[in-house]
N, C-alpha and C positions, 0 to 999 in steps of 0.2 A: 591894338586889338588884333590884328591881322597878322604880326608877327607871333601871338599867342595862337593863332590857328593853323597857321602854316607849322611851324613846330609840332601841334599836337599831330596834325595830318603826317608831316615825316615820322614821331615816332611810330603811327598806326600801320603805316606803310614799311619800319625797319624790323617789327615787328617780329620778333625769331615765332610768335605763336601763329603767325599768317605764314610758317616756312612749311613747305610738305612734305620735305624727309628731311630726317637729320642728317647732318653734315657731319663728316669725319671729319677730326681732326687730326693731325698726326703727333708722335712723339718725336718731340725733340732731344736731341741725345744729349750729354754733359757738354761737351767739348763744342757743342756750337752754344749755350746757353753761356761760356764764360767767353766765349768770342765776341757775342755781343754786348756784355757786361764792360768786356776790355774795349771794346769799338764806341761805348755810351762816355764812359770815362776817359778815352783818348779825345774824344770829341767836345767836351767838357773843359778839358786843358785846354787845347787850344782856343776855344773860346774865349777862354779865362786869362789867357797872354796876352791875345791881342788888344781883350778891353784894357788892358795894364798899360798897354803902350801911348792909348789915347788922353 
């Protein structure tokens, strides 16, 4: 029960409707969005080799 109440309290507390100005966010340009795509998928391989080896 207690772990049900603490939950509901954090989300009450993460709440975007308890925020009192909107946040910018910013645009991200192409050439960082395939940077990360290429950094998610490099990070993925290696993961992927080294479970191989064990």
């Amino acid at each position: 029960m207690k772990k049900y109440v603490l939950t509901a309290a954090i989300a009450l507390l993460s709440s975007p409707a308890w925020a009192a100005d909107p946040i910018d966010v910013p645009e991200m340009d192409a050439g960082v969005g395939f940077a990360a795509i290429a950094l998610l998928v490099g990070a993925a391989a290696i993961i992927r080799e080294r479970s191989k080896r064990k």
